[in-house]
C-alpha positions in Angstrom: 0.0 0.0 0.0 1.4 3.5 -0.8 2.1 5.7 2.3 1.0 9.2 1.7 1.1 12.3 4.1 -1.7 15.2 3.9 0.0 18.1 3.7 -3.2 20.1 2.2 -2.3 20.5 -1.3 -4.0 16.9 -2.7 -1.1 15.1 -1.5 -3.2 12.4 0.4 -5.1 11.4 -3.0 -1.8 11.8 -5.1 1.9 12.0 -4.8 3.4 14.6 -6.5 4.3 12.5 -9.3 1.5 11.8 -10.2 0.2 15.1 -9.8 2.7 16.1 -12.3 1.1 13.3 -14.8 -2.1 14.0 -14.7 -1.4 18.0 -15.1 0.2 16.7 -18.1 -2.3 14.4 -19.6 -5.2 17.0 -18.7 -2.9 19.8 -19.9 -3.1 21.8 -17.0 -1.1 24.2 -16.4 0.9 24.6 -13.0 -1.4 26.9 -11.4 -4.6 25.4 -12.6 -3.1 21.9 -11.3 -2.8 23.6 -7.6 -6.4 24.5 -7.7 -7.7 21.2 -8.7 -5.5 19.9 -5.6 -7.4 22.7 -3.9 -10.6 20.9 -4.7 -9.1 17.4 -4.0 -8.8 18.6 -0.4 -12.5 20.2 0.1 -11.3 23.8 -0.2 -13.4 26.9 -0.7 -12.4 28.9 -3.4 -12.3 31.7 -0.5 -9.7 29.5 1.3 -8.0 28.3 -1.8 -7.2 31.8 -2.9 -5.9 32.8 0.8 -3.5 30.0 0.8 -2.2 30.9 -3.1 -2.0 34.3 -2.3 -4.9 35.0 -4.8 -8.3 37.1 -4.9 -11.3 34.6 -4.5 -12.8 36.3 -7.9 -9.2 34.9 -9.5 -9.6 31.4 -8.1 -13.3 31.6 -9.3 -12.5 32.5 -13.0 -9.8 29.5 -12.6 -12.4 26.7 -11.5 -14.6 28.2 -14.4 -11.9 27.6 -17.0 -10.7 24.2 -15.5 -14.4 23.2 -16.0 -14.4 24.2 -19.6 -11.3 22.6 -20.4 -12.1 19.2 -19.2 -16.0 19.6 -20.2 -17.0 19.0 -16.5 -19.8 21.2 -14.7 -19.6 20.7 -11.0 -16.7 19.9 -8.5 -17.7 16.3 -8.3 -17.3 15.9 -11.9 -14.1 17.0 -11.9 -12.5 15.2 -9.2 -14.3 12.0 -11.2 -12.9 13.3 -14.5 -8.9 13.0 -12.6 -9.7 10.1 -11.1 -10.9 8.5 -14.8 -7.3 10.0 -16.1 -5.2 8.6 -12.9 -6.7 5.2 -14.2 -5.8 5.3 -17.8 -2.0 6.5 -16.9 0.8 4.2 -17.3 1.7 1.9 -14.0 4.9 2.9 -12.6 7.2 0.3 -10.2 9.0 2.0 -7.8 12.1 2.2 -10.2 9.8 4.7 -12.2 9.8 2.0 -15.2 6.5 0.5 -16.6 5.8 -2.7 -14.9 4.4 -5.1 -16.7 1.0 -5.7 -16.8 0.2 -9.2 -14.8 -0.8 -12.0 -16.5 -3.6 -14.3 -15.3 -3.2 -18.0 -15.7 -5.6 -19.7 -17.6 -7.9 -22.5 -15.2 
């Protein structure tokens, strides 16, 4: 099981790796990535834009874009629409190679 610490930026969902994946299959940028960790970790847009050092009407316009982008409408489409990606990505050993995928034996 993978050991992860919740530091409140979407850490306990995803390691930063990961994080970095899925900004790049989405094509998120850097910024819009921290606010989708935002939501990952139940944040307000009021209390997302306090800890980024941003107005809550910036943060706002952000979730509005991120919506567009990945044709989602509501938060809980969006964290099911990075969830679906996480799933689709590559599986990574430890090494950071591809493990192969496991083979089931035949009955």
């Amino acid at each position: 099981m993978r050991e992860t610490v919740a530091t409140g930026t979407g850490q306990a969902v995803f390691v930063p790796g990961e994080w970095r994946s899925l900004a790049n299959c989405l094509g998120l940028s850097p910024r819009e990535c921290g606010i989708v960790r935002a939501v990952f970790d139940g944040n307000s847009e009021k209390d997302t834009a306090a800890r980024l050092g941003l107005s809550p009407h910036t943060v706002h316009t952000y979730v509005w874009r991120i919506y567009r982008k990945l044709n989602v409408q509501s938060r809980e489409e969006l964290l099911v629409r990075v969830f679906a990606e996480f799933r689709s990505l590559p599986k990574r050993g430890s090494s950071g190679r591809k493990r192969p995928e496991s083979r089931q034996r035949a009955l």
